[in-house]
C-alpha positions as CSV (number, residue, x, y, z in Angstrom):
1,X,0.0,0.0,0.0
2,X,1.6,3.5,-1.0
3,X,0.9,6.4,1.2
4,X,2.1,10.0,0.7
5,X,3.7,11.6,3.9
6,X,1.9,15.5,4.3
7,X,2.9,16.6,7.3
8,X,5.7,15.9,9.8
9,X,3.5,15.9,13.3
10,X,2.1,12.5,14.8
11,X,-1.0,13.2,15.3
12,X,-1.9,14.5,11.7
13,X,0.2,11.8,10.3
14,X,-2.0,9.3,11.8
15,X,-5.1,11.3,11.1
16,X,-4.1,11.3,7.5
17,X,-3.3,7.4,7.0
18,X,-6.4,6.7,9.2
19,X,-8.0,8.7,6.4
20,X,-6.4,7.3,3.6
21,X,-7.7,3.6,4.8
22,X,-11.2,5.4,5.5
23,X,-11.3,4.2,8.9
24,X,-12.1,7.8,9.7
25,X,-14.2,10.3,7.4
26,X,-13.2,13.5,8.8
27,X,-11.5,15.4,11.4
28,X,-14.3,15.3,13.5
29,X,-14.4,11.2,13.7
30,X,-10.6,11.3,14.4
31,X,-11.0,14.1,17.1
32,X,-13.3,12.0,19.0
33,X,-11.1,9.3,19.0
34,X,-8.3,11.1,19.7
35,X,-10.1,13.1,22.6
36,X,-13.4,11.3,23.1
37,X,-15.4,13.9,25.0
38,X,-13.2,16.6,25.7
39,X,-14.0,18.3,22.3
40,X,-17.8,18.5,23.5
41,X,-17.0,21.0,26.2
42,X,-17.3,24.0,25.7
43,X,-17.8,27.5,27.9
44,X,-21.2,28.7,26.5
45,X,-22.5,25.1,27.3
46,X,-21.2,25.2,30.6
47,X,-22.6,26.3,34.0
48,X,-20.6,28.7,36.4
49,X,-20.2,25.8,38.6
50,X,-19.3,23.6,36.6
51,X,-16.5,26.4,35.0
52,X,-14.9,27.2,38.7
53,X,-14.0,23.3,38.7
54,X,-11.8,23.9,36.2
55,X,-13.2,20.9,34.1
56,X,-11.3,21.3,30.6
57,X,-12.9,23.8,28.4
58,X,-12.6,23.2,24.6
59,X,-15.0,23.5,21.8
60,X,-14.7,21.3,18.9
61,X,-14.1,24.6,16.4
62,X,-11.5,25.9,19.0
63,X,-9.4,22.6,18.2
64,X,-9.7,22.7,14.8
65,X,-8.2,26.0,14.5
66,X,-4.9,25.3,16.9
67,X,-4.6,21.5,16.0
68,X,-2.2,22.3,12.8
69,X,-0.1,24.4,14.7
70,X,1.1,22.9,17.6
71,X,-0.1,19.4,17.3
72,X,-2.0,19.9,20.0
73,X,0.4,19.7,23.3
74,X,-0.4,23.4,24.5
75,X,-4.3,22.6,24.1
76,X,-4.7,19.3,25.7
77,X,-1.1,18.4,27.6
78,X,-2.9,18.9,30.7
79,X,-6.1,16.8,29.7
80,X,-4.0,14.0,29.0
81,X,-1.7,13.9,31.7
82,X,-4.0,13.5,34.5
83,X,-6.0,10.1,33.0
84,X,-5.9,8.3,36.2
85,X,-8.6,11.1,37.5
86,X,-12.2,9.2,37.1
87,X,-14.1,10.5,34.5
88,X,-16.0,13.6,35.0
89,X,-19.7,14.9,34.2
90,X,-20.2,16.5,31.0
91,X,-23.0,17.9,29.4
92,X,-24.8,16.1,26.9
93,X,-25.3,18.8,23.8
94,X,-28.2,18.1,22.8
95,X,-30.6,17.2,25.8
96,X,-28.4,19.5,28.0
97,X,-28.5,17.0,30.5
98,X,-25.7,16.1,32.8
99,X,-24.2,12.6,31.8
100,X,-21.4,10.4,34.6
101,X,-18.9,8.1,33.4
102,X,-17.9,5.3,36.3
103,X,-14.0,5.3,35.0
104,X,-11.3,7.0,34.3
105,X,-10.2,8.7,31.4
106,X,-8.0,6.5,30.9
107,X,-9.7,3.9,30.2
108,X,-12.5,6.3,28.5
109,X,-9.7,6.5,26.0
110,X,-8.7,3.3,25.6
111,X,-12.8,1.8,24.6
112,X,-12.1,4.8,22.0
113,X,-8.8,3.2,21.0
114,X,-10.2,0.0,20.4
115,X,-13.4,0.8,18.6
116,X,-11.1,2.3,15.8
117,X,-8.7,-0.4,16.2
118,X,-11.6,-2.7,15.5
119,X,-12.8,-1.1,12.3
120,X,-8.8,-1.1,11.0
121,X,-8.9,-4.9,12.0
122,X,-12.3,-4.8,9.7
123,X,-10.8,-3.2,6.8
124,X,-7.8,-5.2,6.9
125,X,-5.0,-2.3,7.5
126,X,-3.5,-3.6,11.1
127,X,0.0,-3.8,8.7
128,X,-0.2,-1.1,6.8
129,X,-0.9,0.8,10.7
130,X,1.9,-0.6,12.1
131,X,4.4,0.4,9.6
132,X,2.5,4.1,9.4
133,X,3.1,4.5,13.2
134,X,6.9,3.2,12.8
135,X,7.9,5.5,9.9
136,X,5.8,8.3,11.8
137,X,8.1,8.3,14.6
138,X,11.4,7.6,12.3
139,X,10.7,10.9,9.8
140,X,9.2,13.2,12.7
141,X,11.5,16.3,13.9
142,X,9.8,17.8,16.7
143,X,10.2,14.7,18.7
144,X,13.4,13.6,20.5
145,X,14.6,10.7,18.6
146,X,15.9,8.2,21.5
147,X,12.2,8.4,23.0
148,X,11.0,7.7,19.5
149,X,13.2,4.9,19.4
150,X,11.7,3.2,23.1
151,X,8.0,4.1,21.6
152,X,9.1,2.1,18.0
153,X,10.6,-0.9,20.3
154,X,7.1,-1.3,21.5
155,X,5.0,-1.0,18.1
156,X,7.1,-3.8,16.6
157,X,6.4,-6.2,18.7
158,X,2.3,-6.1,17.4
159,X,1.3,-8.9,16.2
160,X,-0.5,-8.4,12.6
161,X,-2.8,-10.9,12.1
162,X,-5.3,-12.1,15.5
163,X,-5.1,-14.9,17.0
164,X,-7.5,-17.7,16.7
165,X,-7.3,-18.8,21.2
166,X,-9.7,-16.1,22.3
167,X,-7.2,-15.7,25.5
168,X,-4.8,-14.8,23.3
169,X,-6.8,-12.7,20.9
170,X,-7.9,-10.4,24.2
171,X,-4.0,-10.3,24.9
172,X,-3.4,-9.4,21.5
173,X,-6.6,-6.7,21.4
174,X,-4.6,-5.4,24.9
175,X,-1.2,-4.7,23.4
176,X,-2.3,-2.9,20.5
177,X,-4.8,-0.4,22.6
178,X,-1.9,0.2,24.8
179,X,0.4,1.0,21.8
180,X,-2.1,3.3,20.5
181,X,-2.3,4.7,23.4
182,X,1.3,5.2,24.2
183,X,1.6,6.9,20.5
184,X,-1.1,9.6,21.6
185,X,0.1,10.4,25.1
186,X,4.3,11.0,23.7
187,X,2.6,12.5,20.6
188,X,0.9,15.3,22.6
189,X,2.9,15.4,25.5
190,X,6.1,14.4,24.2
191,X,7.0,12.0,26.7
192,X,6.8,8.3,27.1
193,X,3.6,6.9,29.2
194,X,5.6,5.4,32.4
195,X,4.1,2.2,31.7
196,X,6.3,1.7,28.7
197,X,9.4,2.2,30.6
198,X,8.0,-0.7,33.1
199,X,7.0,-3.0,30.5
200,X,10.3,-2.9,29.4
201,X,11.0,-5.2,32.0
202,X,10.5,-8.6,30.4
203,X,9.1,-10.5,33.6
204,X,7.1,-7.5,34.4
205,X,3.3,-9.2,33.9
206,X,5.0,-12.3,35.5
207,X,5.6,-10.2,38.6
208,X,2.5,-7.7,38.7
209,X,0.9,-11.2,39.1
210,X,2.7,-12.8,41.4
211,X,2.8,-9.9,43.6
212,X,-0.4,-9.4,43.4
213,X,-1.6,-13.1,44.4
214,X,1.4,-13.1,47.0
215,X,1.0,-9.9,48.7
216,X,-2.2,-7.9,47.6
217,X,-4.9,-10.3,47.2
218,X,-3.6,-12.3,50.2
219,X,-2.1,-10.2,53.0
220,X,-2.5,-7.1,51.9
221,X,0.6,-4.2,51.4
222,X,0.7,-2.6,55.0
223,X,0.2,-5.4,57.7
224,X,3.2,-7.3,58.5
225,X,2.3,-10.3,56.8
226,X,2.7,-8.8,53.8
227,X,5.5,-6.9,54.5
228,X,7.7,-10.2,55.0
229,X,6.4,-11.6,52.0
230,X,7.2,-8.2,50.2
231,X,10.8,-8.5,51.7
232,X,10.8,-12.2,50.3
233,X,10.2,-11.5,47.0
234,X,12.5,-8.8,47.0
235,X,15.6,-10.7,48.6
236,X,15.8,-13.6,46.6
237,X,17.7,-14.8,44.0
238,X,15.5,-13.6,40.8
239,X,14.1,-10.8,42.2
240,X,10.4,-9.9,42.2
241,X,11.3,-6.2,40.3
242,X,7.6,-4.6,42.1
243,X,8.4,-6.1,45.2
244,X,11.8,-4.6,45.4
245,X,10.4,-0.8,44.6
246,X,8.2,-1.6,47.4
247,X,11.3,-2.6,49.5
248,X,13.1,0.7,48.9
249,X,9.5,2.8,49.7
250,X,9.5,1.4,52.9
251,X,13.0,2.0,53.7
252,X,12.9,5.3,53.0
253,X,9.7,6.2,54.7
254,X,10.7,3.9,58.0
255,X,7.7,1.4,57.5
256,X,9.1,-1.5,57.2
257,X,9.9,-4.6,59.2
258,X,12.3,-2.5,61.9
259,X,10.0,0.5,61.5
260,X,13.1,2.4,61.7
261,X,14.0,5.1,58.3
262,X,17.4,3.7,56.8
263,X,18.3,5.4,53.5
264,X,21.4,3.2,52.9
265,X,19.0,0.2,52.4
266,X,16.4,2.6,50.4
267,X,19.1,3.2,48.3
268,X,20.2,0.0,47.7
269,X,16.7,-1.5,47.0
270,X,16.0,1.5,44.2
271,X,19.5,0.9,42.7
272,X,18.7,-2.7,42.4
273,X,15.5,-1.8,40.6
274,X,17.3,-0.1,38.3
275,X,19.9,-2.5,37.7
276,X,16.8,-5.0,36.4
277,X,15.0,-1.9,34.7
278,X,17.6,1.0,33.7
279,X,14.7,3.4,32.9
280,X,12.3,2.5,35.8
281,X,10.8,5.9,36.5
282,X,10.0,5.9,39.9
283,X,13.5,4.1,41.1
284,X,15.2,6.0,39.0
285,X,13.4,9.1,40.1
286,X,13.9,8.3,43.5
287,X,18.0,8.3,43.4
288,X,17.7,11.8,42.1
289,X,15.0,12.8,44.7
290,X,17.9,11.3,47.3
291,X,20.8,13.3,45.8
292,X,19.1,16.6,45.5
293,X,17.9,16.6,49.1
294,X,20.9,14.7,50.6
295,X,22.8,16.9,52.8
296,X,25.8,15.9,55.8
297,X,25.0,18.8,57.8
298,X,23.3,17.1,60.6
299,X,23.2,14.0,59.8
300,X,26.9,12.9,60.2
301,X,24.9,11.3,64.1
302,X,22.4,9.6,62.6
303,X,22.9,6.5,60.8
304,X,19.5,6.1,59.2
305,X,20.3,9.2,57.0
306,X,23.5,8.3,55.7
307,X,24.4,6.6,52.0
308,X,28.0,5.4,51.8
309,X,28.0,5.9,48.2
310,X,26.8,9.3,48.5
311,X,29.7,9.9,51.4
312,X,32.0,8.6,48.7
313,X,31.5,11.0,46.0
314,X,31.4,13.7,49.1
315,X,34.7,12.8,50.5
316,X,35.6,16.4,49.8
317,X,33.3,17.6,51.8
318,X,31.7,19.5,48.4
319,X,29.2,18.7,45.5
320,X,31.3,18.5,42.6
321,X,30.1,19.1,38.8
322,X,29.5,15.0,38.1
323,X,27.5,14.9,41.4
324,X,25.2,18.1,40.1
325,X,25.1,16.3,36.5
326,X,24.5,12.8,38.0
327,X,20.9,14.2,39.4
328,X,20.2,15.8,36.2
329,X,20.2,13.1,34.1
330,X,18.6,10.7,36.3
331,X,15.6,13.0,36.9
332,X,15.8,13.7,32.9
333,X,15.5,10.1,32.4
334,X,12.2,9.7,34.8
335,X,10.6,12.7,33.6
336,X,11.0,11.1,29.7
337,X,9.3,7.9,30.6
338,X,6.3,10.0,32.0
339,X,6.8,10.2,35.7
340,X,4.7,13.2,37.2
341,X,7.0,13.2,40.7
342,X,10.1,13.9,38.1
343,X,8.3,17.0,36.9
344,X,8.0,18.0,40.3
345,X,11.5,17.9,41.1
346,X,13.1,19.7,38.4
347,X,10.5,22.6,39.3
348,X,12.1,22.1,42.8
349,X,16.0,22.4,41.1
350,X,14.7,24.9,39.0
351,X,13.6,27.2,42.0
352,X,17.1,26.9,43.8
353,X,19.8,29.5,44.0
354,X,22.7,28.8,42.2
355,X,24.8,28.2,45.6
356,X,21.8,25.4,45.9
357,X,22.3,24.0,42.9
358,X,24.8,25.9,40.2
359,X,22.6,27.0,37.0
360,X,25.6,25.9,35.1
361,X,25.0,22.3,35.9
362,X,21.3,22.2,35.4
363,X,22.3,21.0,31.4
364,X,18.6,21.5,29.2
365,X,16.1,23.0,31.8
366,X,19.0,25.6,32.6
367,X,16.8,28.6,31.1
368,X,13.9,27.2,32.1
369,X,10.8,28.0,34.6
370,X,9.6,26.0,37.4
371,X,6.2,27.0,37.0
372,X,5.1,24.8,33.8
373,X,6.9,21.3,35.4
374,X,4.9,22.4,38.3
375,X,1.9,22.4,36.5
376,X,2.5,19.3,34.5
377,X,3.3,17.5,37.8
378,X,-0.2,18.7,39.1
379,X,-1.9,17.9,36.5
380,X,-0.8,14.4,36.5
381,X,-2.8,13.8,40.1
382,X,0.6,14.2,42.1
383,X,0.1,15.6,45.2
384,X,3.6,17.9,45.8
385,X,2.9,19.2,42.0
386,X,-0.2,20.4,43.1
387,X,1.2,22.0,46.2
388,X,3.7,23.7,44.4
389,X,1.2,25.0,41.7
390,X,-0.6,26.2,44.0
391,X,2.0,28.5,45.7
392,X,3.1,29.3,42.1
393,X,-0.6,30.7,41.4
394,X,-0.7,32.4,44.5
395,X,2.2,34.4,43.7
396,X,0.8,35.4,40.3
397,X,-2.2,36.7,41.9
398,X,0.3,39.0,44.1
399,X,1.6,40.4,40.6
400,X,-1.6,40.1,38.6
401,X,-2.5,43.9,37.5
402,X,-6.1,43.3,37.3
403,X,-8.8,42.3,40.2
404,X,-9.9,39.7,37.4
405,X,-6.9,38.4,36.8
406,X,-6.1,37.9,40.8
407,X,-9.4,36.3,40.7
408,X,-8.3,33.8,38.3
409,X,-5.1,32.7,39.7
410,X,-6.3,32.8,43.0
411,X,-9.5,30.2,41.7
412,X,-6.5,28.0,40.8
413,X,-4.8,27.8,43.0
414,X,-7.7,26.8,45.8
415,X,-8.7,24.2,42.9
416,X,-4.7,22.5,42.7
417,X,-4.4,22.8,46.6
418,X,-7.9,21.2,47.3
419,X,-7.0,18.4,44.8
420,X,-3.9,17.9,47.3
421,X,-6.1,18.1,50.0
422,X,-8.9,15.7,49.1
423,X,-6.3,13.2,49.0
424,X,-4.8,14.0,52.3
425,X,-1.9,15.5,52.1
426,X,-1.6,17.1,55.3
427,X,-0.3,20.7,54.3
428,X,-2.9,21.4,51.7
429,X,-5.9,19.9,54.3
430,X,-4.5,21.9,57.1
431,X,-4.1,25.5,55.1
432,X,-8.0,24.5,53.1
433,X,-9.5,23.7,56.6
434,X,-7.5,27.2,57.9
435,X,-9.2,29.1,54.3
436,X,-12.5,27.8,55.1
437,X,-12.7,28.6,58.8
438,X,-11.9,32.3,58.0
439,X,-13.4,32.8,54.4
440,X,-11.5,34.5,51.4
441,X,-12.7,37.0,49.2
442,X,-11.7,39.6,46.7
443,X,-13.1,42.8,46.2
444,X,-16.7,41.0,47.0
445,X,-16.1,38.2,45.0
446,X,-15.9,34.6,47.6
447,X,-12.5,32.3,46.7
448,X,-13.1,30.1,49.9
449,X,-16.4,30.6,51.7
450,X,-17.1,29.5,55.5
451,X,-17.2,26.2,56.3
452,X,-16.5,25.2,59.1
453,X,-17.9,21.2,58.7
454,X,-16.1,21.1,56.1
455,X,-12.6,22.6,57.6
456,X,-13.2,20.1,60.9
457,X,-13.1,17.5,58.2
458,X,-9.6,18.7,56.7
459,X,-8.3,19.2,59.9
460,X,-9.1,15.6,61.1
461,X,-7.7,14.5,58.0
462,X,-4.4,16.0,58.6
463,X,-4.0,15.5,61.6
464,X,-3.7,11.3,60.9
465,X,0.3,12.3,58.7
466,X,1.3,15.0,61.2
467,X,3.8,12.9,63.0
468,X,5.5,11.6,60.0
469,X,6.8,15.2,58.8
470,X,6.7,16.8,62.2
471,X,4.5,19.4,60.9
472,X,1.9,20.1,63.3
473,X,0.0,23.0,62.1
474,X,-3.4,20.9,61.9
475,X,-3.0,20.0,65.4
476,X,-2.9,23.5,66.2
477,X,-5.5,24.8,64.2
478,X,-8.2,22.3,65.3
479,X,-7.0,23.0,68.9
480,X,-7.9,26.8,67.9
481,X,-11.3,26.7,66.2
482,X,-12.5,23.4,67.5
483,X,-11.7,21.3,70.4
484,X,-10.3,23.9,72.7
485,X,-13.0,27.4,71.2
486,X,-15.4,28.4,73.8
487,X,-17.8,29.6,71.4
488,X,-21.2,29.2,71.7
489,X,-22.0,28.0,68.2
490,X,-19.2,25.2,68.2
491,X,-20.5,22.1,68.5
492,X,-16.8,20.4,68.7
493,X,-15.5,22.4,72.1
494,X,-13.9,19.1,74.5
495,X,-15.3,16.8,72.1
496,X,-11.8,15.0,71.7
497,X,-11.4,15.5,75.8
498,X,-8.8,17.0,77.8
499,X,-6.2,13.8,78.6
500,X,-6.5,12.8,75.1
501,X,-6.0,16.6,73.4
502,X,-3.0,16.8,75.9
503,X,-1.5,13.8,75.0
504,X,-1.5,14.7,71.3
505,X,0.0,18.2,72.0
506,X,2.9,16.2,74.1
507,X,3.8,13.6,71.5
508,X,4.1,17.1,69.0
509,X,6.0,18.6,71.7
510,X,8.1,15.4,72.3
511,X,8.7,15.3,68.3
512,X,9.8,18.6,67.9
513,X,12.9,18.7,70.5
514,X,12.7,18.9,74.6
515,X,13.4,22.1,74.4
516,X,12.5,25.5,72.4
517,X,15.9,25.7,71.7
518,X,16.4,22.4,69.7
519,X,13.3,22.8,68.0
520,X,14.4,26.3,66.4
521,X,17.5,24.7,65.2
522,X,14.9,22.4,63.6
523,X,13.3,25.6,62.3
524,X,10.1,24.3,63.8
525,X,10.2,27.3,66.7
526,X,6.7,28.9,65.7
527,X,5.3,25.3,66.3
528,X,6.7,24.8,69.3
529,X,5.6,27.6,70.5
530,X,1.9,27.5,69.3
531,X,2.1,23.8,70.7
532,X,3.6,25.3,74.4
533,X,0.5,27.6,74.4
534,X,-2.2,25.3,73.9
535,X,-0.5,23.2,76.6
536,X,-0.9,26.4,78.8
537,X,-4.8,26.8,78.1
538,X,-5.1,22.7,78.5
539,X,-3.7,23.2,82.2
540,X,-6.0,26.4,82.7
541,X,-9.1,24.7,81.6
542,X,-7.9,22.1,83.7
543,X,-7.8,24.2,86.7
544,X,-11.7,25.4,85.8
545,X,-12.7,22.3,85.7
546,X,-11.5,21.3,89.0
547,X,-12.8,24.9,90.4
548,X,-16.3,24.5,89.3
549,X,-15.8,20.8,91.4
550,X,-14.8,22.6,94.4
């Protein structure tokens, strides 16, 4: 089959053969299995509610117009990225009723992907398809050629013709939907999907099954059952490769068997990971993560936070150029095979001073911003992206020119923190519950009204992480507007009780440092002393109590 190349993006490319093959009839038909739904939305169909949730606004005609120009990764990068988000409402156009999908967008996609992948199996083009998609990726020029390479690795292994075994037919049906897939996530975002990078692993489906009939579906991943088995798989002579991610997780966080934080074995169990997968995002992601915040100031007492190799490369005392260059390319590497956390932390390098981290070590992103990786990172569901979005919106609003303007960033950033709250990350719950409790408006206009149900619940929320960062700000507040406010209208005054609210301020207390002079050098000294003053009231109420007995 001949077919004449006319344009040099991916997207149009495919659009084109698909044409060609007349598995598509226009640009609508493609659009909506490029995009399925997201081209229905629009703003003049939407409500005002529906607009301050920030649900992606695009009209079909809007797409049309941009599509050709930068094959559309500034219009729908962000829609893409964040796919593991369950499926929104939308507004049906022509009954104007409001329609739910029960899955993610994702997998929206993906029943989109295989209804055209059916009608090319139907008009007999799967081959001609497959070669498109490799000589797509070989010719294009706006795509970074070693990715291209990864994505073509995993095209060429489709399979053609279907099998006869129906199991192996759905198998078959699988990989080609996922390759499909992975062609429109790097074509618009110009990454790899981080699911390529781990099925580059060859045991990989081997393991996601064994672990999860070993470990999952049998113990479960927190209790200590599953925990040993975790370790088991991990530590033995063919290595279970999820099991050993897992291993260096709970290292790192101290959750494992000893409950006790050791980075030299975190380390060792992500370096192992990548020594089965060299691009395994998350390990690899990880090392750089360790790097960038590893520091010997403090630490030289404490075991648990010491790396030998890291003390080797820092026998000078100093972080040399290779040490720099080291983090660089591992966090490159991550954030190429899709991983939203590695967005997040070249925003992070990105916002240091150069005595931090030299400018003239930061190799591509050196002229770049933080603000758009922080963005993508958000956008992608992870929590610390969203944080830092949201503090890079706020600070917009303190330069925007216009009321309407502050407005608008200030609407997005409550929308990327509350996403980071909602899934209980206890800064974001604890400063949501604080916005809510006091109420935040604009020149009349409301960016966080009272509610103060609603900021008990965030506080609660918070409070369950508080001892794992030391960061104790929750406690504090819901000592302050709940449990220890005299106020008439609040239903939640002593509703914790006195011995237990105590003992929760003295575990903070204990965590911070014995004294207000070990907790400053911890720069935790405004804690401490919010924490010593609730301790006060405690023992004064305490005293009422006891008078009113008398």
């Amino acid at each position: 089959m001949e077919y004449q190349r006319q344009t040099g993006t991916l997207i149009l490319e495919l659009y084109y053969f698909l044409k060609s093959v007349k598995v598509f009839k226009n640009m609508g038909d493609f659009l909506e299995f490029v995009f399925p739904h997201y081209l229905e939305y629009s703003i003049s169909k939407t409500s005002k509610d529906k607009i301050e949730k920030k649900i992606p606004q695009l009209s079909r005609s809007e797409n049309q117009k941009r599509y050709s120009a930068d094959d559309f990764k500034q219009v729908c990068t962000s829609y893409i990225l964040n796919e593991d988000e369950k499926a929104v409402d939308y507004i049906d156009d022509e009954k104007g009723e409001v329609i739910y999908l029960r899955t993610t967008w994702k997998n929206f996609r993906k029943e989109k992907i295989y209804e055209g992948l059916v009608k090319c199996w139907n008009n007999n083009v799967l081959g001609f398809l497959k070669r498109n998609l490799i000589e797509n990726l070989r010719n294009t020029k706006i795509h970074d050629a070693k990715l291209c390479n990864s994505l073509m690795m995993v095209i060429e292994r489709l399979k053609e013709n279907a099998p006869r075994d129906i199991e192996m037919r759905r198998k078959w049906e699988k990989k080609w939907v996922d390759a499909l897939y992975y062609y429109i996530f790097f074509a618009v975002t110009d990454k790899l999907n981080s699911d390529i990078a781990m099925s580059m692993y060859p045991n990989l489906e081997n393991d996601l099954r064994e672990y999860n009939e070993r470990v999952t579906l049998m113990y479960g991943t927190s209790g200590k059952p599953g925990i040993y088995q975790t370790y088991a798989l991990a530590n033995r002579e063919n290595p279970n490769i999820i099991a050993l991610y897992e291993c260096g997780e709970m290292e790192y966080y101290g959750t494992g068997p000893t409950r006790e934080v050791n980075y030299q074995e975190a380390y060792r169990y992500y370096s192992k990971t990548r020594k089965y997968n060299p691009d395994h995002p998350l390990a690899t992601w990880s090392i750089a993560y360790m790097k960038f915040h590893y520091t010997r100031l403090g630490k030289d007492g404490d075991k648990r936070y010491r790396v030998q190799e890291f003390e080797n490369q820092l026998r000078s005392g100093k972080k040399n150029k290779e040490w720099y260059e080291s983090i660089i390319r591992d966090v490159r590497t991550s954030y190429e095979n899709g991983c939203p956390a590695a967005a997040n932390l070249i925003g992070k390098i990105l916002d240091c001073n150069d005595e931090k981290f030299p400018i003239k070590y930061r190799g591509n992103f050196r002229n770049m911003s933080a603000m758009p990786f922080y963005k993508e990172s958000a956008d992608a569901g992870y929590v610390f992206g969203c944080n830092n979005y949201s503090l890079e919106c706020n600070k917009m609003a303190q330069e925007a020119c216009t009321k309407k303007e502050k407005i608008d960033w200030l609407k997005k950033a409550r929308y990327y923190l509350c996403i980071s709250a909602d899934m209980g990350n206890p800064w974001a719950a604890n400063r949501v519950g604080k916005y809510l409790c006091d109420g935040v408006s604009i020149g009349g206009e409301s960016i966080y009204e009272v509610d103060k149900k609603a900021a008990y619940q965030y506080f609660l929320c918070a409070i369950r992480e508080i001892w794992i960062d030391k960061y104790f700000w929750p406690l504090i507040n819901i000592c302050k507007y709940f449990w220890l406010n005299e106020d008439e209208n609040n239903e939640h005054y002593l509703e914790t009780g006195l011995n237990k609210i105590n003992l929760m301020i003295c575990m903070s207390i204990s965590a911070l440092g014995d004294n207000a002079a070990e907790s400053e050098i911890l720069n935790n000294k405004s804690q401490f002393d919010e924490l010593k003053g609730i301790q006060e009231k405690i023992e004064l109420l305490r005293y009422k109590e006891l008078e009113k007995k008398k």
